[in-house]
C-alpha positions as CSV (number, residue, x, y, z in Angstrom):
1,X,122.8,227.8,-10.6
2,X,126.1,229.0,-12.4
3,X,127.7,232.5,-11.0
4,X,127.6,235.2,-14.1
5,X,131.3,235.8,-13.8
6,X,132.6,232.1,-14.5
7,X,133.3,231.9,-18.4
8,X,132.1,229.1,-21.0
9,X,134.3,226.1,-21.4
10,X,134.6,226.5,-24.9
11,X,137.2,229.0,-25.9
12,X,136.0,231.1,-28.5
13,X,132.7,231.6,-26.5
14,X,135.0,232.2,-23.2
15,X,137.1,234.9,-24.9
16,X,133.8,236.5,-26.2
17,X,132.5,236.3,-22.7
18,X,135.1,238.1,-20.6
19,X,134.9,240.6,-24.0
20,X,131.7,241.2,-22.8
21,X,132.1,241.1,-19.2
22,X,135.4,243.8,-19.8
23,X,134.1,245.9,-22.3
24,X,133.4,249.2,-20.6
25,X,137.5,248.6,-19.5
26,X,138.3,248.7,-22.6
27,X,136.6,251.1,-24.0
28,X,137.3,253.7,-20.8
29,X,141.2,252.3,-21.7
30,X,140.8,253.5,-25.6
31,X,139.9,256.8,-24.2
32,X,142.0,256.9,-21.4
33,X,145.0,256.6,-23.8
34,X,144.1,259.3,-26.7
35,X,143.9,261.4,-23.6
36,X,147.3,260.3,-22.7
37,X,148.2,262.3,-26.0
38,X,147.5,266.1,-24.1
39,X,150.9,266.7,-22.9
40,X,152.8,266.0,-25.7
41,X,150.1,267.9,-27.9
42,X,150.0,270.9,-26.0
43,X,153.9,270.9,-25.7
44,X,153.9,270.8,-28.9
45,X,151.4,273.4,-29.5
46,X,153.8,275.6,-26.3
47,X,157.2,275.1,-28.3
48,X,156.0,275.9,-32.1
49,X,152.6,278.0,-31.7
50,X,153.3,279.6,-28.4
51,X,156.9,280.6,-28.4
52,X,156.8,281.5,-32.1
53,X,153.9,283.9,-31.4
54,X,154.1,285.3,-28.0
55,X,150.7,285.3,-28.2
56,X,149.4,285.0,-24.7
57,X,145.4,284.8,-25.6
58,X,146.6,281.2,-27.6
59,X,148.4,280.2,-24.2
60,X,145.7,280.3,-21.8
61,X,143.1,279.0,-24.0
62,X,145.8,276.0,-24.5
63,X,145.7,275.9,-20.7
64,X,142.2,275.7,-19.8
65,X,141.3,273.1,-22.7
66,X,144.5,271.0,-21.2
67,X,143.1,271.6,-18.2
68,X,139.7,270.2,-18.7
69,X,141.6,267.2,-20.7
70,X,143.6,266.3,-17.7
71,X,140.5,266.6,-15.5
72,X,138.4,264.7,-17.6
73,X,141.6,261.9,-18.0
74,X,141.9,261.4,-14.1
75,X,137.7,260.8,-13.7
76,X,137.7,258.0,-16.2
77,X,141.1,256.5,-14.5
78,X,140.0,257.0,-11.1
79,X,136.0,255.2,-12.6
80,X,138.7,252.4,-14.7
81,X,140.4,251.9,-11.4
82,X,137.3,251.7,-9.1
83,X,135.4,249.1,-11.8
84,X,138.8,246.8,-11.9
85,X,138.6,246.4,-8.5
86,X,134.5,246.1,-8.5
87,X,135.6,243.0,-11.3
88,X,138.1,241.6,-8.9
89,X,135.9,241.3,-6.1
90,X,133.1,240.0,-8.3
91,X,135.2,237.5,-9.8
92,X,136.2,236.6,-5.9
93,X,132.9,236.8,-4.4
94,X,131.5,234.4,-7.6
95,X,134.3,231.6,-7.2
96,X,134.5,232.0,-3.3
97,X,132.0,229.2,-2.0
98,X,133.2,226.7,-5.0
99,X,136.7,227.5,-3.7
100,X,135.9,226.8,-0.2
101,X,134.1,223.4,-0.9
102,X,136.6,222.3,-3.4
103,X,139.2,223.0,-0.7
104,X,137.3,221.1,1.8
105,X,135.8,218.2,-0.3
106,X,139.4,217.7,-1.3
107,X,140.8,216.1,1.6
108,X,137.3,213.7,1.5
109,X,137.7,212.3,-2.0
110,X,139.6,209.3,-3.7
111,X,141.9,211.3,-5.8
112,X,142.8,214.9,-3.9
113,X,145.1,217.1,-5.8
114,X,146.9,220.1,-4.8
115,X,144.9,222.6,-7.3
116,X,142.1,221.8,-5.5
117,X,143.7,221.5,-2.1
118,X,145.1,225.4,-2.7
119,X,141.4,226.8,-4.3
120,X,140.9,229.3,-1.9
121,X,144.3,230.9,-1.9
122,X,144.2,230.7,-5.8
123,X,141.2,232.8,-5.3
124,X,142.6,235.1,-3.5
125,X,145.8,235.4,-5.3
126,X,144.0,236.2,-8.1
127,X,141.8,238.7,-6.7
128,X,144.6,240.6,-5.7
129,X,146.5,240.9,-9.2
130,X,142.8,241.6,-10.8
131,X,142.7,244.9,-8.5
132,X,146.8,245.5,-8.8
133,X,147.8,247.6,-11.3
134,X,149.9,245.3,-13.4
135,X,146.5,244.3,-14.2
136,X,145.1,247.7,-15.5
137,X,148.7,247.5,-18.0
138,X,146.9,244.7,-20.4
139,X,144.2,247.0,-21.5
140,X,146.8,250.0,-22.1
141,X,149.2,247.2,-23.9
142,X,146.9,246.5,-26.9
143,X,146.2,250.9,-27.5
144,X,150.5,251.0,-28.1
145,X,149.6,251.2,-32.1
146,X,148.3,254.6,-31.5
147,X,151.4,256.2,-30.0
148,X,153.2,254.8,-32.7
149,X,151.1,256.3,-35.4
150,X,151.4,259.4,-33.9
151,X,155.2,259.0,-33.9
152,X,154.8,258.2,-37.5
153,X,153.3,261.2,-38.0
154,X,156.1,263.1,-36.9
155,X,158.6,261.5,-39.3
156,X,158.8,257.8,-40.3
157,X,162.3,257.5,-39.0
158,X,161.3,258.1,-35.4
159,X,158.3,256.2,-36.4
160,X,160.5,253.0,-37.3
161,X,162.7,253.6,-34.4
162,X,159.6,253.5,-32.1
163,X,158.6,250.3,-33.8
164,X,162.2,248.6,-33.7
165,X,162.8,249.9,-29.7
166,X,158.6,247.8,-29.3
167,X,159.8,244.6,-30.9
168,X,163.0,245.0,-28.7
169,X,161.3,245.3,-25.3
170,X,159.1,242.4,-26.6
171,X,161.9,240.0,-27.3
172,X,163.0,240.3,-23.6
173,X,160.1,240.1,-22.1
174,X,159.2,236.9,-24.1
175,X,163.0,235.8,-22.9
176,X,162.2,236.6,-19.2
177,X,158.8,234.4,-19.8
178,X,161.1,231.1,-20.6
179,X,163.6,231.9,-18.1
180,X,162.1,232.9,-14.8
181,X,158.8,231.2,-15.2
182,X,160.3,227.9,-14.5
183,X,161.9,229.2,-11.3
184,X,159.1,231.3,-10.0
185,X,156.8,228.0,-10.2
186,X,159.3,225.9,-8.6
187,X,159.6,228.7,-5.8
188,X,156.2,228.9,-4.9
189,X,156.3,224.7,-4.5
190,X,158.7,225.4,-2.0
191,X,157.2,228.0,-0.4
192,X,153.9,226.2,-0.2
193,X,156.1,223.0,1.5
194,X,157.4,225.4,3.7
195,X,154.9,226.9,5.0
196,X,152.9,223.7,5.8
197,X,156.1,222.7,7.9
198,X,155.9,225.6,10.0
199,X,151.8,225.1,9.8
200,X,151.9,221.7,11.4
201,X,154.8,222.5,13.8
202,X,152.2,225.7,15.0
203,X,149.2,223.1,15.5
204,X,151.7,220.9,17.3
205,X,153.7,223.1,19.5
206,X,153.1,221.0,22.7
207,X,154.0,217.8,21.1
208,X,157.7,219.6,20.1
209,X,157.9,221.1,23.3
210,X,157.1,218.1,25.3
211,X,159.6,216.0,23.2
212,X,163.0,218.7,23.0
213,X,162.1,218.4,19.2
214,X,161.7,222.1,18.9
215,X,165.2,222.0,17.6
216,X,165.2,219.2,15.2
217,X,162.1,220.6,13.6
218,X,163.8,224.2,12.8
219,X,166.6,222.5,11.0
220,X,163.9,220.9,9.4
221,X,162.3,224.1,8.5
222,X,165.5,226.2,8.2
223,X,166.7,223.5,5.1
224,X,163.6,224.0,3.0
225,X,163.3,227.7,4.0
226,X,166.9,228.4,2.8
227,X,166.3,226.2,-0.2
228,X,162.7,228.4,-1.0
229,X,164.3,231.6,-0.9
230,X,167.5,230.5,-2.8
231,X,165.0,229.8,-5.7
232,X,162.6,232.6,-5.1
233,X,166.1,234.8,-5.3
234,X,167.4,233.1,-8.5
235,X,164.1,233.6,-10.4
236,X,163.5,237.0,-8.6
237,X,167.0,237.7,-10.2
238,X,167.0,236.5,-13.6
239,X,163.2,239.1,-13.7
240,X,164.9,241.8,-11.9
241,X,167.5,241.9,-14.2
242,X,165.2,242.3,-17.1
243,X,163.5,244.8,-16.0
244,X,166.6,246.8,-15.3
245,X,167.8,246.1,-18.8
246,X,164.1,247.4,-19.9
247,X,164.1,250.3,-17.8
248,X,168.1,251.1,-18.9
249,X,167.0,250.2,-22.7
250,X,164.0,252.9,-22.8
251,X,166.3,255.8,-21.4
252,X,168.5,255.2,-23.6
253,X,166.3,254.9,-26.4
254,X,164.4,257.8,-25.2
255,X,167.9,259.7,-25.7
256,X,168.4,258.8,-28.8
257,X,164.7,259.5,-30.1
258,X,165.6,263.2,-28.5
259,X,169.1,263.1,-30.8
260,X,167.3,261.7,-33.7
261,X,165.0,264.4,-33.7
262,X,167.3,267.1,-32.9
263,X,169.0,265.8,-36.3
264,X,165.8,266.2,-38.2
265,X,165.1,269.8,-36.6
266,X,168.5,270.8,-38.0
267,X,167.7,269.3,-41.1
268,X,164.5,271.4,-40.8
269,X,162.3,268.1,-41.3
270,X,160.4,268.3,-37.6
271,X,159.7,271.2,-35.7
272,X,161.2,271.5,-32.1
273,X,158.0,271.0,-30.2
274,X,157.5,267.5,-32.0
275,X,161.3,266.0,-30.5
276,X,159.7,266.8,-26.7
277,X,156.2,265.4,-27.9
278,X,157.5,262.0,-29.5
279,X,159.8,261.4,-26.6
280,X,156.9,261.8,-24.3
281,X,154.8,259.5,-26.4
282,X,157.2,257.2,-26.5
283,X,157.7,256.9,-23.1
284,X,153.8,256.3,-23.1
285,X,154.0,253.6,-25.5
286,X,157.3,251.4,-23.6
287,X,155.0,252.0,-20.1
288,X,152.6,249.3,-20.1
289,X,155.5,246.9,-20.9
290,X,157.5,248.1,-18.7
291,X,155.0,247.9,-16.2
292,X,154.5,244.4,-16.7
293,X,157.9,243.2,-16.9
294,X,158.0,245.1,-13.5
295,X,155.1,243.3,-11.9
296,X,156.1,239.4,-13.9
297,X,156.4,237.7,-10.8
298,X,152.7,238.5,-10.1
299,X,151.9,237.9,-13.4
300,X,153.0,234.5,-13.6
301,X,151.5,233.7,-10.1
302,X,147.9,234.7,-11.1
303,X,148.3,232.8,-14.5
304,X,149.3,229.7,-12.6
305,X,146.6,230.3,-9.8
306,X,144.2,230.5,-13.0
307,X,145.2,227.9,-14.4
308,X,144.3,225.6,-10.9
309,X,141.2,227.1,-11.1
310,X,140.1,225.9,-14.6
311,X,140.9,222.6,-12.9
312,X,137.9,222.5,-10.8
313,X,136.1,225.5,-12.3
314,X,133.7,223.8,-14.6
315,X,133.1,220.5,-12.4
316,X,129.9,220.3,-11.9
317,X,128.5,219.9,-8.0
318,X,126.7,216.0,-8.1
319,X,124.1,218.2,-5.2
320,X,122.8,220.4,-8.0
321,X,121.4,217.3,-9.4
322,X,119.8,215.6,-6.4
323,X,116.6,216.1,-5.0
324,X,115.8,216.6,-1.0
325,X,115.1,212.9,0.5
326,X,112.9,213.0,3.5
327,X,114.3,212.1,6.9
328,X,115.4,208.7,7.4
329,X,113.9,206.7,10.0
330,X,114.2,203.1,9.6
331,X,117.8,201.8,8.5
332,X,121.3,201.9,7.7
333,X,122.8,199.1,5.2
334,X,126.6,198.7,4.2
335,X,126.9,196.5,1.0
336,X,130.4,194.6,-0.3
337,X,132.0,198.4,0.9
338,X,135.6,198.6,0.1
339,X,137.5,202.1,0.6
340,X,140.5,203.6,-0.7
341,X,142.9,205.9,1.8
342,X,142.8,209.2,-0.6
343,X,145.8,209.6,-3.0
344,X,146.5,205.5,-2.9
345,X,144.4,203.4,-5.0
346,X,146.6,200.5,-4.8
347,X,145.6,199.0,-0.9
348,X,141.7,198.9,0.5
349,X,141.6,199.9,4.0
350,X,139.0,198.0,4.4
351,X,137.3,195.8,1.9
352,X,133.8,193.6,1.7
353,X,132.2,194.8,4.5
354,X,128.7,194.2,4.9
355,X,125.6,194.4,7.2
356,X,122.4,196.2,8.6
357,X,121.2,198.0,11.2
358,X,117.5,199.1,11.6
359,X,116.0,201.7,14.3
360,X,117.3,201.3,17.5
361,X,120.2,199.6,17.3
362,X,123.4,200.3,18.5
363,X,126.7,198.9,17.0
364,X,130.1,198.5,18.9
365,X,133.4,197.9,16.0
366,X,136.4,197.0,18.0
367,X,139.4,195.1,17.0
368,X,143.3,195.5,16.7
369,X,144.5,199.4,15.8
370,X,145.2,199.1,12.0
371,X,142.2,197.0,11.3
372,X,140.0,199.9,9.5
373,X,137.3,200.8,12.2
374,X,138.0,204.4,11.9
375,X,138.1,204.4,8.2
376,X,134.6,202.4,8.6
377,X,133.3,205.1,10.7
378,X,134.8,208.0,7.6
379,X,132.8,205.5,5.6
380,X,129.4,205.7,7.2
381,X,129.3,209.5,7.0
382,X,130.6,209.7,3.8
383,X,133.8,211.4,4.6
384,X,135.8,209.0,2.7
385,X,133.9,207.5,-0.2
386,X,133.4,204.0,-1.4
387,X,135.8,202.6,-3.9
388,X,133.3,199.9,-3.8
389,X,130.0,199.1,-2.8
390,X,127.7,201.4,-0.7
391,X,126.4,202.4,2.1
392,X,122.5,203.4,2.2
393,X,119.8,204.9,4.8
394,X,116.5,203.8,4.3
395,X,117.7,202.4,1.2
396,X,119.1,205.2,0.0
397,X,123.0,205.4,-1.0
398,X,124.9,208.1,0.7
399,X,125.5,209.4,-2.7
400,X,121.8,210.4,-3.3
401,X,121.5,213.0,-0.9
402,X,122.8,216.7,-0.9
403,X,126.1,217.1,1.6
404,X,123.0,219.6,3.7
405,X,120.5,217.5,3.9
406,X,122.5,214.0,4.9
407,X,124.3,216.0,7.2
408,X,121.0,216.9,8.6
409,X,120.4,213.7,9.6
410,X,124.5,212.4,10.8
411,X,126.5,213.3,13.5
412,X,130.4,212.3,13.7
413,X,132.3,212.0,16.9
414,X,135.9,211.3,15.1
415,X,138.7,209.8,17.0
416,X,140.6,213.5,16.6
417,X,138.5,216.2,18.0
418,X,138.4,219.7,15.6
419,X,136.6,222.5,17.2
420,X,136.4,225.7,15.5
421,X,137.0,229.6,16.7
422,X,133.9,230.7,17.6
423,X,131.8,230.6,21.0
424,X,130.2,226.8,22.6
425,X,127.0,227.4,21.1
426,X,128.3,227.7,17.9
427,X,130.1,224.5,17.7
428,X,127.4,222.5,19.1
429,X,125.3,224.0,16.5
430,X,127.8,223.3,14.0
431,X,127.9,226.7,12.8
432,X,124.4,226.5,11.6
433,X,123.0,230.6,10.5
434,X,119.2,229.2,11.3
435,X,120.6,227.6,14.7
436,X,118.1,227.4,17.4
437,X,119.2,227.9,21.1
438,X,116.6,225.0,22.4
439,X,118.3,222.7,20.2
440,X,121.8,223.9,21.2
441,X,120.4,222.9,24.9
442,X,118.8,219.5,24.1
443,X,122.5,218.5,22.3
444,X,124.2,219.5,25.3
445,X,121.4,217.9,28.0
446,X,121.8,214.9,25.8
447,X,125.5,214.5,25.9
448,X,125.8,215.4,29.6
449,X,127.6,219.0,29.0
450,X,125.1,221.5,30.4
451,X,126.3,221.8,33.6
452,X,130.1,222.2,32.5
453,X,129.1,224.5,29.8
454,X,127.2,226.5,32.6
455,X,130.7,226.6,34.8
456,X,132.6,228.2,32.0
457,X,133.8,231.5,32.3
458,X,130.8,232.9,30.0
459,X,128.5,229.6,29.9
460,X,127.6,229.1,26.2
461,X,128.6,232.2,24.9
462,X,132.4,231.0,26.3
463,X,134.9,231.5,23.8
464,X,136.4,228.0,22.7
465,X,139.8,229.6,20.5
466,X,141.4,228.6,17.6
467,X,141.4,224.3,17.9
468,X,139.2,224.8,20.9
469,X,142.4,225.6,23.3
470,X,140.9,226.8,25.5
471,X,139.3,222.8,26.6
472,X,140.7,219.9,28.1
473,X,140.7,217.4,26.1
474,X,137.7,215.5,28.0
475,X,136.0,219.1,27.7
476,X,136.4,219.1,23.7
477,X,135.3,215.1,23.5
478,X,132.2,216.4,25.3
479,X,131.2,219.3,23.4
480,X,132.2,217.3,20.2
481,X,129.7,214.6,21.5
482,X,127.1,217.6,21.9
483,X,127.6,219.0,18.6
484,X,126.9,215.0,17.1
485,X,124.0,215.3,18.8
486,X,122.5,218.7,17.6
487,X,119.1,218.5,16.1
488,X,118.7,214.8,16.6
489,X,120.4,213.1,14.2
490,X,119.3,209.3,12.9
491,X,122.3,208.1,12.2
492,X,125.2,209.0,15.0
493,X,128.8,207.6,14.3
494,X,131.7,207.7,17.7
495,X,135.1,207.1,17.2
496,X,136.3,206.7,20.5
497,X,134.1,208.6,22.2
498,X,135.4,207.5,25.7
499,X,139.2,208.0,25.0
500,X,139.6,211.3,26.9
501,X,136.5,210.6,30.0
502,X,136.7,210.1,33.1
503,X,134.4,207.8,35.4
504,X,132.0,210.3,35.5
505,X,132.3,211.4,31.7
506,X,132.0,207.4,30.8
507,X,128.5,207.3,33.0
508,X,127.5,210.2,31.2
509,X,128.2,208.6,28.0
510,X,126.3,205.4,28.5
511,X,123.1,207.4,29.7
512,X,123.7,208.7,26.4
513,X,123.6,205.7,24.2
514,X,120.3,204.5,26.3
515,X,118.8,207.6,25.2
516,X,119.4,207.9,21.7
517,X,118.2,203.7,21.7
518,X,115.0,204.6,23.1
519,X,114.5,207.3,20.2
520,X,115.2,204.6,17.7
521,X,118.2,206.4,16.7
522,X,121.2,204.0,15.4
523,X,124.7,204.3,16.5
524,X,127.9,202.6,15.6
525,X,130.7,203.8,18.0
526,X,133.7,202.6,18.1
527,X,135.6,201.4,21.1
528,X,138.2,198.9,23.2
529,X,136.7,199.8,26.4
530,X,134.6,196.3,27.6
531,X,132.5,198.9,29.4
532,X,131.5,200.6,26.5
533,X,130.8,197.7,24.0
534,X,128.7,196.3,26.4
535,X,125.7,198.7,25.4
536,X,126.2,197.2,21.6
537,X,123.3,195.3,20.9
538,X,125.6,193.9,18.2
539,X,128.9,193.7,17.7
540,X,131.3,193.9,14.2
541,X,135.2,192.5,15.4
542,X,137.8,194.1,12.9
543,X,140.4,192.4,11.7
544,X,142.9,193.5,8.6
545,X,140.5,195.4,6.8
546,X,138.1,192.5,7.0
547,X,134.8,192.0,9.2
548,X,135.9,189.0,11.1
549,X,132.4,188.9,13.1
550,X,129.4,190.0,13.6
551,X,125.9,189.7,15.1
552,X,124.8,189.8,18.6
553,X,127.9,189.8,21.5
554,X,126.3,186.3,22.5
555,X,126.6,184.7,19.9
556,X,130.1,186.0,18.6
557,X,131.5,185.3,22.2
558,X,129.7,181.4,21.5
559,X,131.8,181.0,18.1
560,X,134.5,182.1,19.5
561,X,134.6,179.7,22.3
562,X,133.5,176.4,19.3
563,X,136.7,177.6,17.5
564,X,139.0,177.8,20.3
565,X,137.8,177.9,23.4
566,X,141.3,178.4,25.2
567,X,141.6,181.8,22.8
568,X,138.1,183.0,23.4
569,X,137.3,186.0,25.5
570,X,135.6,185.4,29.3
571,X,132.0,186.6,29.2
572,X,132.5,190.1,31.5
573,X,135.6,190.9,28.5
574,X,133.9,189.2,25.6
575,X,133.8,192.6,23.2
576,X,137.5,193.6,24.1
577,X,138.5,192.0,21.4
C-alpha cells in the first residue's frame, strides 16, 4: 500500500497534492505575514497619532492591541514551526523503509546506481532542510506582494524602489543558482568518495596495520580530502559572497528608502511615521530572500537529494504483487542460468548452468578460484539475479516469492562473514521481531555452537559489536552457520563454510550436513577441502564460469579417469578438484 505523503507522478496532480498536504502552512504563513505588518503600523500610529496628540489614553490602547497582535503572531509561528517539523518527520517516516530497501536491494541488482545506493541519507538530508528554517522562507517568499503594496501605499516612489531593490536581489540569487550549483554538486561527489575511503580503511584497520599501509592510505585520503574541501570552499565562496553582496545591498537600500522618504516628508508628501514603517516593511519583504540565499547550500543539497529520490520513488515493489507460496519441500532446479557481476553487463560470471536437486540431497561446487562458485551460491539465494535463466524451488522461480517469505525458507553461509551489532541471539535469529528463543536454540544445537555460546561472557545475551568484533573468526563462521540454520530452512547455501574451523569445528560441521540430509533439507556448500566434499552426494566441478561436471563423485571421478587417466584425481582426493 502507498504511504499518504508520496506525491502522484504526474505533475499537475503532484503540485496539487503537496497544495493539499501544505495548505494549513500556507494559510498560517498568509496570516503570519499581515501580522508581520504590527510594528511598522503601530510606529506609524506612535510617530503621527501619538506624538502629535500627546494623548496617552490612544498610547496604551495602541499597546495592548499590539500586544495581543504580537502574542497572537508568535502562537501561530511557534504552531507553523511545530507542524513543519511534524511534515518533515512524516515525509521521513513515509519514505524510510523504501529508503532502506532501495539502499540494500541496490548492491543485489544488475544495474545499482548511486541514487539508490545514497536513499537513506537522501532521506535524511531532506528531513533536515524540511524542519530548517530555510525551509519555513518559501512560504513567506510568495506573501512579498503584500509588503510591497503596503509600500505603495505610502508613495509610489518608495513603492517602485521596493519593487526595483526585489528584482535586484532576484537577479543575484538566480546568478548564485548558475554559479555555485555546479560546484556544490561536484563537492558533495567528493565528499561522498571521501568519506567511503576513510569508511573502508575503518572496516579494515587491521589489514593497514598489519601491512605498514596506514601511511600510504592517508596520502590516499589526504589527496581527495584536500581536493573536497578545495571545491566545497570555492562553491562555499562564490555563495558566501552573494549573500554578503545581498545583505550589503539591503542596508544600503534600506538607507536610501529612509532618505527617499525623508525627501518626501520635506516635501510634505509622507508623514514621518510612514519613512520608519516602510523601512521596516521593507526589511520584511528582502528577509525571506535573504534567508535563502543565506541557507543556498542546503537548498541545493535537498533539491538534489529530491531529485535521487524521484529516482526510485515511484518504482513499484515486484513483492506487492506476489502472493505467499507455501513451503517448499521437494526441489531446487537451476535452468540455462547465466549472471551478470552488478554494474558490468558486458562478461557472465557464470553462464549455462544447469541441474536439479530434490529433498535430501546435498551438493559440493569446487573448482579453481575465479571459476564462479560463489557467484553460483549469490545465485541460489537470489542475491545476485539471473541475467539469464532461472533458478526455481518446487518449481517455482525465485522471482515469485516475496524477499520474507523465500527468505523464510533459505539460509546463506557466504564466504565473508557480516554479523550485525546486536546480542548472539539476535543474529542467529536474523533479527527477526517474532523470534522464538527455542528456535534460536535448535539453530545453534544444529550448528554445534551451544556450548561456545554458553562460554561467552553473557551466553546468548553476549554482545557481538559492530562486525561482530568481538569473535574470532571461527567463532563468527559458527554463529553465521547458526543463523543459516534458524527456523529450518529447505534450501541451505555454504560458501566455505570450513575456511575458518578447526578439527573440531570441521567434525561439528559434518554432523551438521548429516543432519539437515536426514530432514530432507538440500544443501549446496561450497568447498576445496576433500574432507568436506566427501558428504556431497553429488558434485558440480567449476571451471571458467562453466559447469565442467556433474553428477554423482563416482562417476565424475570415472570420466575423469576415460579422459585422462594420468590427470584424473586418486579416489580419497577425487572432489579436490
Amino acid at each position: 500500500m502507498s504511504s499518504p505523503i508520496i506525491p502522484p507522478k504526474n505533475t499537475l496532480e503532484a503540485r496539487f497534492f503537496w497544495f493539499k498536504k501544505l495548505r494549513t502552512m500556507i494559510l498560517f504563513s498568509f496570516v503570519l505575514n499581515i501580522l508581520y505588518l504590527t510594528g511598522p503600523l503601530f510606529m506609524m500610529q506612535v510617530y503621527d497619532r501619538v506624538l502629535a496628540s500627546a494623548n496617552i489614553p490612544t498610547l496604551v490602547g495602541l499597546m495592548l492591541i499590539t500586544t495581543l497582535l504580537y502574542l497572537f503572531f508568535g502562537l501561530l509561528d511557534h504552531i507553523r514551526n511545530q507542524a513543519l517539523s511534524a511534515h518533515g518527520e512524516l515525509v521521513a517516516e513515509s519514505l524510510a523503509k523504501k529508503a532502506y530497501t532501495q539502499s540494500i536491494l541496490n548492491n543485489c541488482e544488475k544495474s545499482p546506481t548511486e541514487a539508490k545506493k545514497t536513499a537513506i541519507v537522501d532521506v535524511v538530508t531532506l528531513r533536515g532542510f524540511l524542519t530548517s528554517p530555510t525551509f519555513s522562507a518559501f512560504f513567506d517568499l510568495p506573501w512579498a506582494p503584500i509588503f510591497l503594496l503596503v509600500i505603495f501605499g505610502l508613495h509610489p516612489v518608495l513603492g517602485v524602489t521596493a519593487v526595483i531593490a526585489c528584482i535586484v536581489l532576484a537577479i543575484l540569487a538566480f546568478i548564485n543558482e548558475r554559479l555555485s550549483r555546479q560546484q556544490l554538486q561536484k563537492a558533495t561527489g567528493l565528499n561522498t568518495h571521501t568519506n567511503n575511503i576513510a569508511q573502508s580503511a575503518q572496516r579494515n584497520a587491521l589489514t593497514l596495520r598489519g601491512n605498514g599501509m596506514i601511511e600510504p592510505m592517508y596520502e590516499k585520503w589526504r589527496k581527495n580530502d584536500r581536493e573536497a574541501r578545495q571545491v566545497t570552499l570555492k562553491g562555499s565562496g562564490i555563495n558566501s559572497s552573494f549573500s554578503t553582496t545581498t545583505k550589503t545591498l539591503r542596508m544600503m537600500i534600506q538607507s536610501f528608502m529612509l532618505g527617499l522618504g525623508a525627501y518626501f516628508v520635506i516635501k510634505g508628501e509622507l508623514s514621518s511615521g510612514s519613512i520608519i514603517a516602510g523601512t521596516v516593511i521593507l526589511s520584511r519583504a528582502l528577509a525571506p530572500l535573504e534567508k535563502l540565499l543565506g541557507g543556498y547550500s542546503s537548498v541545493v543539497k535537498a533539491r538534489d537529494c529530491w531529485d535521487n529520490i524521484k529516482t526510485w520513488l515511484f518504482d513499484v515493489d515486484p513483492d506487492e504483487n506476489k502472493t505467499i507460496l507455501p513451503a517448499p519441500t521437494q526441489s531446487l532446479s537451476v535452468h540455462d542460468l547465466s549472471v551478470f557481476p552488478p554494474n558490468d553487463n558486458t562478461q557472465f560470471i557464470i553462464k549455462n548452468i544447469q541441474f536439479s536437486l530434490k529433498a535430501g540431497d546435498v551438493l559440493g561446487v569446487t573448482g579453481p578460484s575465479g571459476s564462479g562458485k560463489s557467484t553460483l551460491g549469490k545465485a541460489l539465494v537470489a542475491a545476485w539475479p539471473a541475467a539469464t535463466g532461472k533458478v526455481c524451488i518446487d518449481g517455482a522461480d525465485l522471482q515469485q516469492w516475496t524477499r520474507a517469505n523465500l527468505g523464510s525458507h533459505i539460509g546463506y553461509l557466504p564466504q565473508e562473514i557480516e554479523l550485525f551489532e546486536g546480542t548472539v541471539a539476535e543474529n542467529i535469529a536474523r533479527f527477526r521481531e517474532d523470534a522464538e528463543f527455542e528456535k534460536v536454540l535448535a539453530a545453534s544445537e544444529a550448528a554445534g555452537i551451544h556450548q561456545l555460546i554458553l562460554e561467552l561472557k553473557d551466553g546468548y545475551n553476549t554482545q557481538v559489536g559492530p562486525e561482530g568484533v568481538m569473535l574470532s573468526s571461527g567463532q563468527k563462521q559458527r554463529l553465521g552457520l547458526a543463523r543459516a540454520l534458524y527456523d529450518e530452512p529447505f534450501l541451505i547455501v555454504l560458501d566455505e563454510p570450513n575456511s575458518n574451523l578447526d578439527n573440531e569445528g570441521e567434525l561439528r560441521l559434518n554432523k551438521t550436513i548429516d543432519s539437515l540430509k536426514a530432514r530432507n533439507a538440500i544443501v549446496v556448500f561450497v568447498s576445496h577441502r576433500p574432507q568436506l566434499l566427501e558428504k556431497a552426494d553429488k558434485l558440480l566441478i567449476m571451471g571458467k564460469g562453466e559447469m565442467r561436471a556433474f553428477g554423482p563423485p563416482v562417476e565424475i571421478v570415472k570420466n575423469l579417469q576415460q579422459k585422462n587417466p594420468a590427470a584424473a584425481p586418486p579416489p580419497n582426493t577425487q572432489t579436490s578438484t
